[in-house]
C-alpha positions as CSV (number, residue, x, y, z in Angstrom):
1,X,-201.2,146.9,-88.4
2,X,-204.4,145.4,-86.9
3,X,-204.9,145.6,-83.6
4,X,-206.3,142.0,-81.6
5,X,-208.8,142.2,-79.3
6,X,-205.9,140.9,-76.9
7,X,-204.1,144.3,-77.4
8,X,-207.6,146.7,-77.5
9,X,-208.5,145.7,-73.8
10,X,-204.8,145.7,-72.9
11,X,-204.6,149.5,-73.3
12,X,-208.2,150.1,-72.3
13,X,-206.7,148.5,-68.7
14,X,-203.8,150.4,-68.8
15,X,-205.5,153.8,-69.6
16,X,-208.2,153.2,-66.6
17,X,-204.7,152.2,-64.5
18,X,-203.5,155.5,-65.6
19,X,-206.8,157.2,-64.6
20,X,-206.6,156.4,-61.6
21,X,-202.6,156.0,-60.6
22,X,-202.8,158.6,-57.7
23,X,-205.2,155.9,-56.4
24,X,-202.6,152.6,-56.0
25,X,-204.0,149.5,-56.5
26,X,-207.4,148.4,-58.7
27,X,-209.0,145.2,-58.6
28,X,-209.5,143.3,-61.8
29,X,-213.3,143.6,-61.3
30,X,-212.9,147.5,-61.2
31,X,-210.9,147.8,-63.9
32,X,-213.2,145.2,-66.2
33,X,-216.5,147.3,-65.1
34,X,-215.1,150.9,-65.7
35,X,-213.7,149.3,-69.3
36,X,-216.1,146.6,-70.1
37,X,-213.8,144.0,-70.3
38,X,-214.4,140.1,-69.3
39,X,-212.9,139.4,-66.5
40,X,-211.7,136.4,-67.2
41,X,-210.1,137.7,-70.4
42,X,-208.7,140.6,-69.0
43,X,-206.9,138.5,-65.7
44,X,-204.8,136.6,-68.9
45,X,-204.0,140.3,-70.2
46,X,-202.7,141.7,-67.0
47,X,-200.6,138.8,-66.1
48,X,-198.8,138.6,-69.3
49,X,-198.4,142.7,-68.6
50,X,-197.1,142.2,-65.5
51,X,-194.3,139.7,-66.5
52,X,-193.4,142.0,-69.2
53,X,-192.9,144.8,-66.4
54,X,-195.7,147.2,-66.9
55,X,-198.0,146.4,-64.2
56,X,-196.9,145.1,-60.0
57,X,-199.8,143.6,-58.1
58,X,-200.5,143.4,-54.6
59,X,-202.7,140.6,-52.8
60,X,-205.4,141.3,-50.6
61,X,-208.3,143.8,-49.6
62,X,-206.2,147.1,-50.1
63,X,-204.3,144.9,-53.4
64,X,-205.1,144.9,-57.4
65,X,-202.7,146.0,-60.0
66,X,-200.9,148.9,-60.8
67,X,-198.3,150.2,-63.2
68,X,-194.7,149.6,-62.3
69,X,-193.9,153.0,-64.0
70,X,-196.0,156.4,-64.1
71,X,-198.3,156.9,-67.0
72,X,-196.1,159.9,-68.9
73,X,-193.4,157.2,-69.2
74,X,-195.1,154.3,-70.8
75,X,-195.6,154.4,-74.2
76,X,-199.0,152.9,-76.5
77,X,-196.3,151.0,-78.5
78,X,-195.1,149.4,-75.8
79,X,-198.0,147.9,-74.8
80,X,-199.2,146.9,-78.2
81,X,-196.0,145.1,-78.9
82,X,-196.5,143.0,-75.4
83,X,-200.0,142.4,-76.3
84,X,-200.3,142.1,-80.3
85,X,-196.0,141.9,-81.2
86,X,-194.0,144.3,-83.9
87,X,-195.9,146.9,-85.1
88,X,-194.9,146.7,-88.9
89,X,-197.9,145.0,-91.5
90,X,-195.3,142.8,-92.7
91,X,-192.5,140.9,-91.4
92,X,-189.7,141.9,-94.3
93,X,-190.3,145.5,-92.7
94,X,-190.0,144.3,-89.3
95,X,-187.4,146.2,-87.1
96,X,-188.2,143.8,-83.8
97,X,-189.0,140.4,-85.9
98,X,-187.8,141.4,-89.4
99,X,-187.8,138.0,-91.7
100,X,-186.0,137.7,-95.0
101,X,-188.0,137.9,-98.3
102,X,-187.0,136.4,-101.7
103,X,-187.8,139.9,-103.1
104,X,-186.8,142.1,-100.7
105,X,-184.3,143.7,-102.4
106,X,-186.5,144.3,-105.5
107,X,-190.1,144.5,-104.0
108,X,-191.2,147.9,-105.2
109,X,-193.9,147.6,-102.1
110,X,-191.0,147.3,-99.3
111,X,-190.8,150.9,-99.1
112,X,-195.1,151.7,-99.0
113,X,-194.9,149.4,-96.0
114,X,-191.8,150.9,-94.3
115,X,-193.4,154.1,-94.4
116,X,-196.4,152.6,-93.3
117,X,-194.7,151.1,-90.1
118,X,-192.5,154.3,-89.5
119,X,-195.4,156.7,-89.5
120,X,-197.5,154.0,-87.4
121,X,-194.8,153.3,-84.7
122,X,-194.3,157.0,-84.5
123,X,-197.3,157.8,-83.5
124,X,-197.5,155.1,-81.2
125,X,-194.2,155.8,-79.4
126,X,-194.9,159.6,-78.8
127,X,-198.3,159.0,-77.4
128,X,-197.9,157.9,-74.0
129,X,-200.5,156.5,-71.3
130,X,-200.7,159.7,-69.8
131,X,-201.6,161.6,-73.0
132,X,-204.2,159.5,-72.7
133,X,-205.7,160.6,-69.8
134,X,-205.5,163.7,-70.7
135,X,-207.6,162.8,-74.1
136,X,-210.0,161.3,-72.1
137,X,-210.7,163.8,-70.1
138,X,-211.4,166.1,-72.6
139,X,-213.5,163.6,-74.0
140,X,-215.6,163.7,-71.7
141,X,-216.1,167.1,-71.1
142,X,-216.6,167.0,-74.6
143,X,-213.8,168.8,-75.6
144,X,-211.2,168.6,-79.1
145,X,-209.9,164.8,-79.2
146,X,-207.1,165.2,-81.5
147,X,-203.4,165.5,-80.5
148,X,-202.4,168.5,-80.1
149,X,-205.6,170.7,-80.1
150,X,-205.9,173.3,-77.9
151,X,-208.6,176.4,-77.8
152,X,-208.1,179.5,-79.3
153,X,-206.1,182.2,-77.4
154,X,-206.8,185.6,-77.7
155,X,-204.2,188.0,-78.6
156,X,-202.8,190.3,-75.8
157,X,-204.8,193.8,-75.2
158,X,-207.6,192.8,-77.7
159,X,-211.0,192.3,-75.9
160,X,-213.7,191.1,-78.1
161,X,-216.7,193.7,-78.1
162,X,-220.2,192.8,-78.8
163,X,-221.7,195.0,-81.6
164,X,-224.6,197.1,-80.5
């Protein structure tokens, strides 16, 4: 899978719209400055968002756009597939556009690529626009970025002593 320009500023927008949420509405000029995006690109990418569902919009001085759902219940794979299409590096793999090969049936690479788009779509389906968030946060306190990574804990009733 390579991701298109197209589908890189589409989930930079949709992570600043996620950042900010609790906020309602952000202009396109907000959401192009905070991501560094072309505005004029970016107005093509949240339309097409928005008639795929992901994104309302409001006219006017209060207006911009916003997502239609909260950020814990849209998925990174969704938006990719708006933005960029199926996921898979090769159509005879394809689950949403899946085209008939000559050798599929005897294609010793089939499987390589299967596995490929399996492990890629899983990753991309469990990762959510609010997870994120919460990687960018961390981020930028300069915290762990990888999934999953938390600090160390401490065990119960040990206290660390400095030696003397």
């Amino acid at each position: 899978m390579r991701l298109s320009t197209k589908g890189e500023y589409a989930s930079r927008a949709m992570l600043e719209l996620a950042i900010r949420y609790a906020e309602g509405p952000r202009h396109i000029r907000d959401i192009s400055a905070a991501q560094d995006i072309p505005e004029r690109f970016l107005e093509q990418i949240l339309l097409q968002l928005k008639r795929a569902g992901y994104l309302r919009s409001r006219k006017g001085p209060r207006g911009g756009y916003v997502l239609s759902r909260p950020p814990e219940r849209i998925s990174v794979a969704e938006v990719i597939r708006v933005m960029d299409g199926p996921l898979a590096p090769i159509d005879c793999v394809s689950v949403t556009a899946h085209e008939v090969c000559p050798k599929e049936n005897s294609c010793g690479l089939k499987g390589l690529w299967k596995e490929t788009r399996d492990a890629v779509a899983a990753i991309l389906e469990r990762t959510t626009l609010a997870d994120l968030v919460e990687r960018t946060v961390r981020a930028r306190a300069g915290g762990p970025l990888g999934r999953g990574k938390k600090p160390a804990r401490r065990r119960a009733g040990r206290r660390r002593r400095g030696r003397g």
